[in-house]
VMD Tcl script that builds the backbone (N, CA, C; Angstrom):
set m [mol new atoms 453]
animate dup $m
set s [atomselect $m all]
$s set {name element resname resid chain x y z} {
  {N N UNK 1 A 13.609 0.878 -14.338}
  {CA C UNK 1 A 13.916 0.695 -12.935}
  {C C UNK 1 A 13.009 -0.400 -12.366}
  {N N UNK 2 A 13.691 -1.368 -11.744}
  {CA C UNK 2 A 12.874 -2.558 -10.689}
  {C C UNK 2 A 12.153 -2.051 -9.449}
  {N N UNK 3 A 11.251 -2.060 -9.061}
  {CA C UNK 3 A 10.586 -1.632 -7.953}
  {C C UNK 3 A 10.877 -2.592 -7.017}
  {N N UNK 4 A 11.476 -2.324 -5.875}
  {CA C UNK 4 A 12.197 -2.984 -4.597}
  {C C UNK 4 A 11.906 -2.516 -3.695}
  {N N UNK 5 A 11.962 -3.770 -2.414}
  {CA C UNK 5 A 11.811 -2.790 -0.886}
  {C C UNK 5 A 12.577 -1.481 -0.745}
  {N N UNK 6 A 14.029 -2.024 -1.348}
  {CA C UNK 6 A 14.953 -0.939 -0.603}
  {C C UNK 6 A 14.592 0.716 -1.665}
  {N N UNK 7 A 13.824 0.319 -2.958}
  {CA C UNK 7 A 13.761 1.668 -3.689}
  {C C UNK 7 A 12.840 2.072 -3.034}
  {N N UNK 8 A 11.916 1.319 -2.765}
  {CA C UNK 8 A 10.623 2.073 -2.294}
  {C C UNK 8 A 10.828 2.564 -1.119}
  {N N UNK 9 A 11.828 2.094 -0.080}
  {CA C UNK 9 A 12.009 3.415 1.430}
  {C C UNK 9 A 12.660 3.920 0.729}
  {N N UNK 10 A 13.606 3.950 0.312}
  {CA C UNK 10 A 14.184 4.872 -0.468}
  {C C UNK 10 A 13.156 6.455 -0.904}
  {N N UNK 11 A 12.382 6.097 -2.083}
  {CA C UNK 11 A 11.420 6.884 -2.538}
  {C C UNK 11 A 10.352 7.460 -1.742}
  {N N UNK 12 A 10.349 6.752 -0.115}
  {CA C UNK 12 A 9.519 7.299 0.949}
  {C C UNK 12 A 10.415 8.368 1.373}
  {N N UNK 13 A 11.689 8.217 1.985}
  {CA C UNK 13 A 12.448 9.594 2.332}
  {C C UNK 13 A 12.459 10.724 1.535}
  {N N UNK 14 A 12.150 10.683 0.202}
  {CA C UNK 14 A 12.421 11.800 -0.413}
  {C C UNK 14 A 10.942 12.511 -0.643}
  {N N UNK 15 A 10.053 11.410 -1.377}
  {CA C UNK 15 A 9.057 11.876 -1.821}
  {C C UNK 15 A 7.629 11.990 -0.489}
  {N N UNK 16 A 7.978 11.087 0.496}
  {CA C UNK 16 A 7.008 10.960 1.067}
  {C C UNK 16 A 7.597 10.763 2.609}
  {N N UNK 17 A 7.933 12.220 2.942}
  {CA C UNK 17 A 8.877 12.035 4.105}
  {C C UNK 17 A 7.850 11.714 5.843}
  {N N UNK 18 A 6.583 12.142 5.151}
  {CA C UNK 18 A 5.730 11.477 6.802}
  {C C UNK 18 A 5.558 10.311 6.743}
  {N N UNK 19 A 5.838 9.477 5.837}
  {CA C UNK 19 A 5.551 7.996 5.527}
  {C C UNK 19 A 6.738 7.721 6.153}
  {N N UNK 20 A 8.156 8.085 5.935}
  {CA C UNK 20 A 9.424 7.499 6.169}
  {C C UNK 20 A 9.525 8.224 7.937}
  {N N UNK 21 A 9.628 9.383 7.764}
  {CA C UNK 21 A 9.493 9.419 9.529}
  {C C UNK 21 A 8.731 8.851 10.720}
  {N N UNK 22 A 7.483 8.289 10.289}
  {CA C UNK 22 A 6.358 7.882 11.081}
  {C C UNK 22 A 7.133 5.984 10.727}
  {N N UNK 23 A 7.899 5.948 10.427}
  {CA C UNK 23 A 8.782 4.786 10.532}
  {C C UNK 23 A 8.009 3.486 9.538}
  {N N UNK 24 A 6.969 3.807 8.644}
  {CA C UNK 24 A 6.649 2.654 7.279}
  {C C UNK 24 A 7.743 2.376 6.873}
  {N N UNK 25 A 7.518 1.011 6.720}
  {CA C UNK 25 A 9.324 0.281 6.008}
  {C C UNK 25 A 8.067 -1.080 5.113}
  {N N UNK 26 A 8.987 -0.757 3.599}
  {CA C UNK 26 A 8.553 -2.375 2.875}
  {C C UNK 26 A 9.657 -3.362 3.388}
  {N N UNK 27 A 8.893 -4.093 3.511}
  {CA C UNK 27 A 10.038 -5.445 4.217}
  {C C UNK 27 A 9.969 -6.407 2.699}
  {N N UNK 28 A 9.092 -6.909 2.018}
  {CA C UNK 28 A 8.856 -7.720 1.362}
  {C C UNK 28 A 7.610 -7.118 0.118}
  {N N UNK 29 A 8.470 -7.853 -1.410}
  {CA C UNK 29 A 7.197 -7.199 -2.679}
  {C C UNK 29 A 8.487 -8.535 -3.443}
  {N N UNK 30 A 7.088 -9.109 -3.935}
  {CA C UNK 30 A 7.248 -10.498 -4.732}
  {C C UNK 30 A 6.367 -10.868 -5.807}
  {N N UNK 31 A 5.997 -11.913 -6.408}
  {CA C UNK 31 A 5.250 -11.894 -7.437}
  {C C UNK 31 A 3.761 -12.440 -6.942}
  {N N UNK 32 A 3.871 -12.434 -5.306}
  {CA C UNK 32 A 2.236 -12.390 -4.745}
  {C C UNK 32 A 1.741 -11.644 -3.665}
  {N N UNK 33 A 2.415 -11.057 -3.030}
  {CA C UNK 33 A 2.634 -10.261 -2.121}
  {C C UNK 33 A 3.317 -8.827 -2.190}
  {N N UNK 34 A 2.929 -7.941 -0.879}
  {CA C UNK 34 A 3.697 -7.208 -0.684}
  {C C UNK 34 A 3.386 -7.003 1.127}
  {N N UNK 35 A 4.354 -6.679 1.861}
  {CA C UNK 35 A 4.099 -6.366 3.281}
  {C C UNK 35 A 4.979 -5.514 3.368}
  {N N UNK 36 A 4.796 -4.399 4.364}
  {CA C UNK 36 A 4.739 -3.245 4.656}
  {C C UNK 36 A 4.969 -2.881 6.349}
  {N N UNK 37 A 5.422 -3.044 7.279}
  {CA C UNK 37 A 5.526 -2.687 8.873}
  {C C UNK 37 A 6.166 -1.264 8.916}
  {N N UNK 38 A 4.906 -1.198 10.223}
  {CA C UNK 38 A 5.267 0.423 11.190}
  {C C UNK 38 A 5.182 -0.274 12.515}
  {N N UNK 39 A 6.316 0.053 13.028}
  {CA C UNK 39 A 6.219 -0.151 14.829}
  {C C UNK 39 A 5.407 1.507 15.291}
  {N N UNK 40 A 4.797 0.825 16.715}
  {CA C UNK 40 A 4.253 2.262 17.670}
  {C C UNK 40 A 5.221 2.940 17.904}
  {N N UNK 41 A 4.884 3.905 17.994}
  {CA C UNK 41 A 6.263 4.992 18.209}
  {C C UNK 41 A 5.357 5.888 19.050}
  {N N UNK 42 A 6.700 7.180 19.798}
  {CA C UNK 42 A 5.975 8.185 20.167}
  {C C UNK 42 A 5.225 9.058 18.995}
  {N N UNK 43 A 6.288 9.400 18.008}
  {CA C UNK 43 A 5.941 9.998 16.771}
  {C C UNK 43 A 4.697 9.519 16.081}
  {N N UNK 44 A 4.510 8.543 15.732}
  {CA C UNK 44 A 3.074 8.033 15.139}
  {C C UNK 44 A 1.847 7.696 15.953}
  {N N UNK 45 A 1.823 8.632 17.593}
  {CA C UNK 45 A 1.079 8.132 18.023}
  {C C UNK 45 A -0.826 9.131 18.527}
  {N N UNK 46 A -1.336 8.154 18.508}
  {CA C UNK 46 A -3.063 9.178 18.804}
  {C C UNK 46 A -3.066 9.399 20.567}
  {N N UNK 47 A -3.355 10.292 20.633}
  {CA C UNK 47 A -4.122 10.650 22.381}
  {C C UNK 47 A -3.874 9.381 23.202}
  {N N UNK 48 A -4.567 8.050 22.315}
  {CA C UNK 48 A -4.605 6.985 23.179}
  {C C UNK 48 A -3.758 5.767 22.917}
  {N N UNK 49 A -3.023 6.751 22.807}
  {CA C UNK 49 A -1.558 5.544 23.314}
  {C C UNK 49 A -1.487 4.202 21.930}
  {N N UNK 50 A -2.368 4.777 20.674}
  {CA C UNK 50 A -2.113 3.331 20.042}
  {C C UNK 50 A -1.307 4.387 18.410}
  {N N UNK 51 A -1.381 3.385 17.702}
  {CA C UNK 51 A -0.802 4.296 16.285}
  {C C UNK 51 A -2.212 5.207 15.663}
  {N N UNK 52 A -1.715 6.208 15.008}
  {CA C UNK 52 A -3.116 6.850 14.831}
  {C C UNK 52 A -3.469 6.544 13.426}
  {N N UNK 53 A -4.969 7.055 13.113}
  {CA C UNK 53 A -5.361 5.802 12.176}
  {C C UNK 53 A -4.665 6.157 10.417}
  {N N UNK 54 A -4.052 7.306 10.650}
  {CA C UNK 54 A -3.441 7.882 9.237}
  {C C UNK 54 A -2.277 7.236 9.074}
  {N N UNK 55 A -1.468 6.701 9.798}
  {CA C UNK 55 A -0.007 6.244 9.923}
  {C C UNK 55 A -0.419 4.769 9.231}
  {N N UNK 56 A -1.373 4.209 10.003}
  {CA C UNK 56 A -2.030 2.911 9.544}
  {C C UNK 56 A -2.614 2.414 8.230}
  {N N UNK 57 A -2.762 4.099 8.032}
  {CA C UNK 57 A -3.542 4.570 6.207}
  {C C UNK 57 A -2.341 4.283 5.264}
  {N N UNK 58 A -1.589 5.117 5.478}
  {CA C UNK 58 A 0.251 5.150 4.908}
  {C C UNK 58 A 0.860 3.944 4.472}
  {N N UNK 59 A 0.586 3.021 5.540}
  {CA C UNK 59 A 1.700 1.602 5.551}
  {C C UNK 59 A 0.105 0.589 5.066}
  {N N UNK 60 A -0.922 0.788 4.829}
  {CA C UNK 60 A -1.563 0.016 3.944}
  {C C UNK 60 A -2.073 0.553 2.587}
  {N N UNK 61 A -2.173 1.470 2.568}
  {CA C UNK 61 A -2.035 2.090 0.938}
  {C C UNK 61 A -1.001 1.752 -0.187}
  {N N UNK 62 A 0.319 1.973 1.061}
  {CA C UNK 62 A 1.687 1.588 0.352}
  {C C UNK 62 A 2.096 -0.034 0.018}
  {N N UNK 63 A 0.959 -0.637 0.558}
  {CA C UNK 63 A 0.881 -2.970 0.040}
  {C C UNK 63 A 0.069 -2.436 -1.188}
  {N N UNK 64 A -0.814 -1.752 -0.993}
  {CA C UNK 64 A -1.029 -2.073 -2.709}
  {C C UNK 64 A -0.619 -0.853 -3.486}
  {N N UNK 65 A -0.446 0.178 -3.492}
  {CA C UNK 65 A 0.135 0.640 -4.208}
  {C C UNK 65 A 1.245 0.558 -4.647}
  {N N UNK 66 A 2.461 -0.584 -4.245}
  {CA C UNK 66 A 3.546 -0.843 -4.678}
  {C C UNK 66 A 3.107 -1.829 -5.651}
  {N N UNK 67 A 2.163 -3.003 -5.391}
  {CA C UNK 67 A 2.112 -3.536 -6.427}
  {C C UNK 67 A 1.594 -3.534 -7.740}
  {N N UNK 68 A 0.954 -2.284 -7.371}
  {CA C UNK 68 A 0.286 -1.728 -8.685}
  {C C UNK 68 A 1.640 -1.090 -9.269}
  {N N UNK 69 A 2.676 -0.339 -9.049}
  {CA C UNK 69 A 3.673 0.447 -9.433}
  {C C UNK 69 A 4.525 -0.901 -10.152}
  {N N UNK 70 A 4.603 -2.372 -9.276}
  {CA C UNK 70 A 5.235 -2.983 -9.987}
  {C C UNK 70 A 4.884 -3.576 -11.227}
  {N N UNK 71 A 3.414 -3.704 -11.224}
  {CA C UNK 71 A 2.612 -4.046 -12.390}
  {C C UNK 71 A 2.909 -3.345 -13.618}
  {N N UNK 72 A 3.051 -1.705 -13.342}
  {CA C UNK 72 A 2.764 -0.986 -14.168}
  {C C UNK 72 A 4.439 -0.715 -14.955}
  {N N UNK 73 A 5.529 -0.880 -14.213}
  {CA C UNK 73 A 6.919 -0.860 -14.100}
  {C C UNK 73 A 6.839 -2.259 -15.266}
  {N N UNK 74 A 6.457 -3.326 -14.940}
  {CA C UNK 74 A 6.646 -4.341 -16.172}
  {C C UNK 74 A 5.638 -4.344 -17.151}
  {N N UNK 75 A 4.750 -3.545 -17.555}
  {CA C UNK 75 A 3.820 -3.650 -18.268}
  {C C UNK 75 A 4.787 -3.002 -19.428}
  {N N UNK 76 A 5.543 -1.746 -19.539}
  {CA C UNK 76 A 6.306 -1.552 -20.138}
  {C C UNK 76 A 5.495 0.123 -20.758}
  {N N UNK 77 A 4.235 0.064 -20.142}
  {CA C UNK 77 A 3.699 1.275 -20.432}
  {C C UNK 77 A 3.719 2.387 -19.333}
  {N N UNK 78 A 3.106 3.853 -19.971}
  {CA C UNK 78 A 3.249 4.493 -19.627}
  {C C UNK 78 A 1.721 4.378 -18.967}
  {N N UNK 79 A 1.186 4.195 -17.842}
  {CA C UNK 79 A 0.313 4.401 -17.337}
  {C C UNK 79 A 0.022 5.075 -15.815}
  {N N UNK 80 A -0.940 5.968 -15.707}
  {CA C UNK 80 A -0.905 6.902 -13.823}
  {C C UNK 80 A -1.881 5.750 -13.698}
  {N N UNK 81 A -1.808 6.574 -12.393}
  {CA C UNK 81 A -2.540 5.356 -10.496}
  {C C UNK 81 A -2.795 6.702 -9.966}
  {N N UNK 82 A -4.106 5.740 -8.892}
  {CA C UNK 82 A -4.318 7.591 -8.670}
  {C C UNK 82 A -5.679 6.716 -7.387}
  {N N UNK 83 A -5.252 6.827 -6.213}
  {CA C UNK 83 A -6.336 6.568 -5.816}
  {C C UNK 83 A -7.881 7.256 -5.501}
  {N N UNK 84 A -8.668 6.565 -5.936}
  {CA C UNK 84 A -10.128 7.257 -6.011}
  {C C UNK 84 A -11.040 6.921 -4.331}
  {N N UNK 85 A -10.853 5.989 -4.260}
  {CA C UNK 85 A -11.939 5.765 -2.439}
  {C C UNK 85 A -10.842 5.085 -2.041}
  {N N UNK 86 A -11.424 4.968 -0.578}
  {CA C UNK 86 A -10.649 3.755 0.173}
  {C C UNK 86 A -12.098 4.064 1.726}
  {N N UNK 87 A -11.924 2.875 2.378}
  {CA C UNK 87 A -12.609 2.768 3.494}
  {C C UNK 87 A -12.050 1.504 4.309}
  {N N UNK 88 A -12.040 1.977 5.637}
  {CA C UNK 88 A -11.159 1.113 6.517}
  {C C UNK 88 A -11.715 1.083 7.529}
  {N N UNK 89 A -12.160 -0.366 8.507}
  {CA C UNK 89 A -11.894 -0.905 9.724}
  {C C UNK 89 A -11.499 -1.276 10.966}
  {N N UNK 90 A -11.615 -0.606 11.749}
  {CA C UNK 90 A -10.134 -0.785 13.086}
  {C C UNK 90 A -11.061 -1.878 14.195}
  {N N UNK 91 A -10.159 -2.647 14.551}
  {CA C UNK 91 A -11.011 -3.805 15.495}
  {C C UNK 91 A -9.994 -4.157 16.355}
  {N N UNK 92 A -8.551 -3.472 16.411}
  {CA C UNK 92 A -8.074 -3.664 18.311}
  {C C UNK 92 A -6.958 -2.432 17.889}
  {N N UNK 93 A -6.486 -1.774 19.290}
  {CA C UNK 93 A -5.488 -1.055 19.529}
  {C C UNK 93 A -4.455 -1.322 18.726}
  {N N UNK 94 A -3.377 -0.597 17.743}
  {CA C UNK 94 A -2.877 -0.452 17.504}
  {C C UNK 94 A -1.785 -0.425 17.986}
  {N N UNK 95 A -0.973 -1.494 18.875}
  {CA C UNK 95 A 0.496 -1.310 19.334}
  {C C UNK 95 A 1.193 -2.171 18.720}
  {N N UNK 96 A 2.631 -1.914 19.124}
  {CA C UNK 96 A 3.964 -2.347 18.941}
  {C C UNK 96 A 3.902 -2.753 17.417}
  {N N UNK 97 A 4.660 -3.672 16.732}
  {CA C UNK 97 A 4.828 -3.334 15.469}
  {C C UNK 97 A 3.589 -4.118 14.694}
  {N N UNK 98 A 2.992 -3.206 13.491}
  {CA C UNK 98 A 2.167 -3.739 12.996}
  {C C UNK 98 A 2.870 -4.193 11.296}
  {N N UNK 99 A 1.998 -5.179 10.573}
  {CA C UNK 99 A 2.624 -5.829 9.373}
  {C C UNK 99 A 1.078 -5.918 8.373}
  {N N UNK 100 A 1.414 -5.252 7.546}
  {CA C UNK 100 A 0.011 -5.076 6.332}
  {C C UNK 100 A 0.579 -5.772 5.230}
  {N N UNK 101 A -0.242 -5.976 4.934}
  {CA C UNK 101 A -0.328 -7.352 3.515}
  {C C UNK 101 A -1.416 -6.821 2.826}
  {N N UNK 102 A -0.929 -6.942 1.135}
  {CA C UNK 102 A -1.720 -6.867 0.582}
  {C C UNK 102 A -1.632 -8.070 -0.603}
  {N N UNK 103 A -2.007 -9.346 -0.457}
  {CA C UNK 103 A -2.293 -10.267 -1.914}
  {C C UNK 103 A -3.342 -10.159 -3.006}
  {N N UNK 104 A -3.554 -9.127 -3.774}
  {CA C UNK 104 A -4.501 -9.045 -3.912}
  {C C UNK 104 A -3.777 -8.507 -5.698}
  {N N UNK 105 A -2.613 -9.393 -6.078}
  {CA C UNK 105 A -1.514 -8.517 -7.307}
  {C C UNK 105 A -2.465 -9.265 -8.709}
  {N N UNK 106 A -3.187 -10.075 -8.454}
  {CA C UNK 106 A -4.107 -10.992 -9.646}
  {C C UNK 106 A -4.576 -9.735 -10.281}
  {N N UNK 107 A -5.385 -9.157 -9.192}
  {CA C UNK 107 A -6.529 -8.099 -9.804}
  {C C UNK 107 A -5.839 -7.010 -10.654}
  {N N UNK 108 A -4.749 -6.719 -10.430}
  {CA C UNK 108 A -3.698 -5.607 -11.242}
  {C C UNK 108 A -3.762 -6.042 -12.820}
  {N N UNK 109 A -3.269 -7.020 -12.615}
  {CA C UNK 109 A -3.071 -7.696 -14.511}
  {C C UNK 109 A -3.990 -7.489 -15.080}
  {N N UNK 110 A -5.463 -7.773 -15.062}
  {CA C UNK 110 A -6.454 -8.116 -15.561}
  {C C UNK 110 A -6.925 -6.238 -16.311}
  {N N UNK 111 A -6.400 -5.313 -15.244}
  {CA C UNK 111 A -7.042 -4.257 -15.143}
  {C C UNK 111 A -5.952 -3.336 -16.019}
  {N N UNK 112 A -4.372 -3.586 -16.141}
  {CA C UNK 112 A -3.815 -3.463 -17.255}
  {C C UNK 112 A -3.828 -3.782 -18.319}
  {N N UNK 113 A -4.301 -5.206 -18.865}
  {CA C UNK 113 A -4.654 -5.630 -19.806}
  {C C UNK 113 A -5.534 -4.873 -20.325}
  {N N UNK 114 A -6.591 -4.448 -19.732}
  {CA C UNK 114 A -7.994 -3.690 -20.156}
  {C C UNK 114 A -7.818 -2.285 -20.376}
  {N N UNK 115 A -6.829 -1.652 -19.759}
  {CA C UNK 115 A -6.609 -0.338 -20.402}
  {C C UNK 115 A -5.376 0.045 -21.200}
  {N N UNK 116 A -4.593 -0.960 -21.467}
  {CA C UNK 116 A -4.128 -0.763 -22.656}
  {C C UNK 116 A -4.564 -1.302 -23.490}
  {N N UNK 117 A -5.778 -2.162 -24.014}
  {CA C UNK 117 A -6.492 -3.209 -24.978}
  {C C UNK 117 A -7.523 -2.125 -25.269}
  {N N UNK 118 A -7.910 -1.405 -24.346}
  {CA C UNK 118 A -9.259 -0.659 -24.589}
  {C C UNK 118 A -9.039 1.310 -24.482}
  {N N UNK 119 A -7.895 1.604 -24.118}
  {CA C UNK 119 A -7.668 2.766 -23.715}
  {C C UNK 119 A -8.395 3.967 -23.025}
  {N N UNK 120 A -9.202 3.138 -22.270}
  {CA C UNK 120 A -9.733 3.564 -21.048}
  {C C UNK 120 A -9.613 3.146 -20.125}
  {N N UNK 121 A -9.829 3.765 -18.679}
  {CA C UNK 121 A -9.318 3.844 -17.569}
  {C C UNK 121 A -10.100 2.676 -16.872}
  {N N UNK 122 A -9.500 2.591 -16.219}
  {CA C UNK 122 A -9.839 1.123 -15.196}
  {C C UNK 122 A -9.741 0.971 -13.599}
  {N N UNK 123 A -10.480 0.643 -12.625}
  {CA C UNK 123 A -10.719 0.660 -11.226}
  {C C UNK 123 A -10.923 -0.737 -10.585}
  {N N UNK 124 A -9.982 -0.414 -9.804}
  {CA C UNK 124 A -9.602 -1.740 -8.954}
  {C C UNK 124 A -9.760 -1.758 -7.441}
  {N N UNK 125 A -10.409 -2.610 -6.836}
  {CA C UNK 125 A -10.721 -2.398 -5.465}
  {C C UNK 125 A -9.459 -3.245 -4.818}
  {N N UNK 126 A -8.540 -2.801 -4.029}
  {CA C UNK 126 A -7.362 -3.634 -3.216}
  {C C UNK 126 A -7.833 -3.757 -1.890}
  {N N UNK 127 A -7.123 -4.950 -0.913}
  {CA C UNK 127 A -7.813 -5.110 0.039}
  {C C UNK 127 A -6.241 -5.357 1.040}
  {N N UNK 128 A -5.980 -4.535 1.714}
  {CA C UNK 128 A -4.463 -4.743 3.052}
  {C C UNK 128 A -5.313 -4.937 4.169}
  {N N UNK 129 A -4.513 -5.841 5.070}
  {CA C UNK 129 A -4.423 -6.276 6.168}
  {C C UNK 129 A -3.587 -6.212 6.831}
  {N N UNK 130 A -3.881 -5.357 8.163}
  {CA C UNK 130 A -3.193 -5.103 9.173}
  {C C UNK 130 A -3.020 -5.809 10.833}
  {N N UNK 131 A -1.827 -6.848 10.647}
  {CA C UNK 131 A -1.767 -7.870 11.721}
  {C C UNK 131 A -1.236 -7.281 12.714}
  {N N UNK 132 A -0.879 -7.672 14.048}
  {CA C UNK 132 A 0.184 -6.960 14.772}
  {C C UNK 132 A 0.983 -8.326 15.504}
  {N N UNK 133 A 2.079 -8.139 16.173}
  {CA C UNK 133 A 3.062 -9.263 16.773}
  {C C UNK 133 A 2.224 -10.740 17.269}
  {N N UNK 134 A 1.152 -10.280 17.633}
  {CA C UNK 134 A 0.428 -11.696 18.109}
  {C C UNK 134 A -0.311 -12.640 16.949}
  {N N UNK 135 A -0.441 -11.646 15.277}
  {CA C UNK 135 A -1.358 -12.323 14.470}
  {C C UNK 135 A -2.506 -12.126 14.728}
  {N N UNK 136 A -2.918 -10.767 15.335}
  {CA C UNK 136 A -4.422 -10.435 15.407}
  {C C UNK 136 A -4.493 -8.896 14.567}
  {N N UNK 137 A -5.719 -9.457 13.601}
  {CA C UNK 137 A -6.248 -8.269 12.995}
  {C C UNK 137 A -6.225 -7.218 14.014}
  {N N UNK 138 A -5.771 -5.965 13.350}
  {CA C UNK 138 A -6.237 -4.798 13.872}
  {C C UNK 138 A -6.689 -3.413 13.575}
  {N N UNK 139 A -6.317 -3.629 11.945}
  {CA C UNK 139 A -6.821 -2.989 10.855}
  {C C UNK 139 A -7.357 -3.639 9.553}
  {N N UNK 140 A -8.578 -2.841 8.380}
  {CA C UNK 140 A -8.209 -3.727 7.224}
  {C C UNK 140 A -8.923 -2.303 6.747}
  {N N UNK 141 A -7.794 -2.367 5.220}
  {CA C UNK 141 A -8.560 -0.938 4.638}
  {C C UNK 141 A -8.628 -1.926 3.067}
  {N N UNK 142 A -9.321 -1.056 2.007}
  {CA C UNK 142 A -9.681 -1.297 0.948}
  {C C UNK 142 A -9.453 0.085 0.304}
  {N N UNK 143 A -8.619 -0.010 -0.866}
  {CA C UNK 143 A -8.587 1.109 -1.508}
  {C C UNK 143 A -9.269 0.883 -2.998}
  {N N UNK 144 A -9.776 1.793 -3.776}
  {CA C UNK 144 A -10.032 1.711 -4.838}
  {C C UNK 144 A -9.178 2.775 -6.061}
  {N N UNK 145 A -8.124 1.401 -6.796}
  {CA C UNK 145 A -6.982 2.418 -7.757}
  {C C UNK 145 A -8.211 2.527 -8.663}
  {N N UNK 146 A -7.551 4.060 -9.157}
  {CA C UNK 146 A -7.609 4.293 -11.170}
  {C C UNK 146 A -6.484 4.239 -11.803}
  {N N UNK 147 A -6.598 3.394 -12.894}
  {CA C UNK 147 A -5.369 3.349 -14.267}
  {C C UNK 147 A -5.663 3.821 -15.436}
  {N N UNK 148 A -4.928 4.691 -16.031}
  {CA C UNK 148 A -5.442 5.231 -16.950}
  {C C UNK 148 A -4.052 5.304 -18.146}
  {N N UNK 149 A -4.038 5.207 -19.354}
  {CA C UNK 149 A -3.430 5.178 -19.950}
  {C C UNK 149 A -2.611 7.090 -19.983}
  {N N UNK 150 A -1.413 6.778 -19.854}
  {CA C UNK 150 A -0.871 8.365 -19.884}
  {C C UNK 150 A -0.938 8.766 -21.545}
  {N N UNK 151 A -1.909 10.324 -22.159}
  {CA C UNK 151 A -1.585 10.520 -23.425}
  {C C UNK 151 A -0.041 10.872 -23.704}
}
mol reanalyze $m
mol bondsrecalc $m
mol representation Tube
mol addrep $m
């Protein structure tokens, strides 16, 4: 199976239905990118009127974790993902629709190569960015994957 925008909402309604209700949509996953938008909603929203910071967690986890899924989808192996840390940034209100990016698909290869060459597990620090309609930061999280060869 090809990993696509439309599989991946797809695979949010079923498997990950607060991701798909709180309105995360992949717009775009290419061979350098992936972006990811949630508009403000009532549904996704904190006390203070902006998106709350888990919704924001959701739709930037999901820039790099798609491209790790696509990595791992053409590697041709059987390998899990599994995130181990992440730590994130907020530096303006959270309104109207936000757009996370994650370019960061280099670091994937290198870290497949190494655990199927070496058959141990491997950790990757990803880095999404969260713009909103004007092109101003307003989030940035960093997650850290594990890959591990499936026995």
């Amino acid at each position: 199976m090809t990993v696509s925008p439309s599989k991946l909402n797809m695979f949010l309604m079923f498997k990950l239905p607060a991701a798909y209700l709180t309105g995360v949509r992949v717009k775009s996953l290419d061979s350098e990118q992936c972006v990811v938008t949630v508009k403000h909603r009532w549904v996704n929203q904190n006390p203070f009127k902006s998106m709350f910071w888990a919704v924001q967690g959701m739709a930037a986890e999901l820039t790099t974790g798609a491209l790790v899924m696509q990595k791992i989808n053409a590697s041709g192996e059987k390998i899990s993902m599994l995130v181990l840390a992440n730590n994130a940034s907020f530096t303006k209100k959270a309104t109207g629709r936000i757009t996370f990016v994650c370019k960061d698909r280099s670091k994937i290869d290198e870290a497949i190569k190494r655990t199927i060459e070496t058959g141990e597990g491997q950790t990757i620090w990803m880095h999404a960015v969260g713009t909103n309609s004007e092109n101003i930061i307003v989030s940035e999280f960093n997650f850290e994957w594990t890959l591990k060869l499936k026995q």
